[in-house]
C-alpha positions, -999 to +999 in steps of 0.1 A: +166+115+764+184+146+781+215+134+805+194+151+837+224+148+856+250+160+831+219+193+823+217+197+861+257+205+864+258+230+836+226+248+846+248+250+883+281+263+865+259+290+846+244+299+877+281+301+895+295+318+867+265+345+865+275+351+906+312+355+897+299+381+865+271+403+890+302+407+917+325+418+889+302+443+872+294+453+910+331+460+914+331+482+881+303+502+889+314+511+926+350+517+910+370+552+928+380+579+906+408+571+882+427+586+854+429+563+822+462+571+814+498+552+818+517+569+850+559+559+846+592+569+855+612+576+825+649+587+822+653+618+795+686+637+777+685+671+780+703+678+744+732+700+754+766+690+740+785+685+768+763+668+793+765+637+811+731+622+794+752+620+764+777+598+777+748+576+792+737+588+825+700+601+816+686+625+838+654+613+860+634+599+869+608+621+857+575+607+862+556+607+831+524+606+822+507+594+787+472+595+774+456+585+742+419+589+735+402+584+705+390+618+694+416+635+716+450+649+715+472+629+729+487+639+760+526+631+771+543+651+798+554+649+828+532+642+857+530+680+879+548+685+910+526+675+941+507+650+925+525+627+916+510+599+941+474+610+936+489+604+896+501+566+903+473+553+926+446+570+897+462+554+869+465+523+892+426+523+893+422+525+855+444+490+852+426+476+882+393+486+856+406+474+831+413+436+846+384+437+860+363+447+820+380+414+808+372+394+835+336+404+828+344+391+787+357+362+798+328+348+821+300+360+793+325+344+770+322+308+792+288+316+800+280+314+765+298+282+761+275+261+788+247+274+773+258+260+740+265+230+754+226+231+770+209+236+741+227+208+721+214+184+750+174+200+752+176+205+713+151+172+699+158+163+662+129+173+641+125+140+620+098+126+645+079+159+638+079+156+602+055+140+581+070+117+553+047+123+524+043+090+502+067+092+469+042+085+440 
């Protein structure tokens, strides 16, 4: 006989965890404009014999930008003057996405778990269905 108690909680943590999935894929799909790219500071040498980068004080910070699509040249420059806070707070948006994505994988991922666990507890062996056939 099904547990109805135990069958009634995981049907109510399926149900919470399908509420916490629908306000994450509503988050995703009301996401702002971003830029899916890395936006850092990074601290360069400039190559020229007798400058200060090569005795260790690097010249920066440059911010920098780097993007890697597949099917798309790679792009790895510096970030142009004048937008480099529109840069950051874009690029922040794409991590913020990101989090957000695997949030989404986790819950289906525990979603799929309970209902695992339901079926095991609704599933009725198939002996008493079976008819034993006399050996001869």
């Amino acid at each position: 006989m099904v547990q109805a108690r135990e069958l009634s909680t995981l049907r109510k943590q399926v149900i919470d965890l399908n509420e916490m999935r629908t306000e994450a894929v509503s988050r995703v799909i009301n996401t702002k404009p971003y830029i899916a790219a890395q936006v850092y500071e990074r601290y360069r040498t400039c190559g020229k014999p007798n400058c200060k980068c090569n005795k260790g004080t690097l010249h920066g910070p440059f911010l920098w930008i780097y993007q890697r699509k597949k099917g798309h040249k790679v792009i790895s420059t510096t970030v142009t003057v004048g937008k480099k806070a529109e840069a950051k707070k874009l690029a922040e948006r794409y991590v913020h996405l990101l989090a957000i994505r695997q949030q989404i994988r986790e819950t289906d991922q525990k979603i799929n778990t309970v209902l695992n666990e339901i079926e095991a507890l609704l599933e009725k062996e198939i002996a008493e269905y079976v008819e034993r056939k006399a050996k001869a």
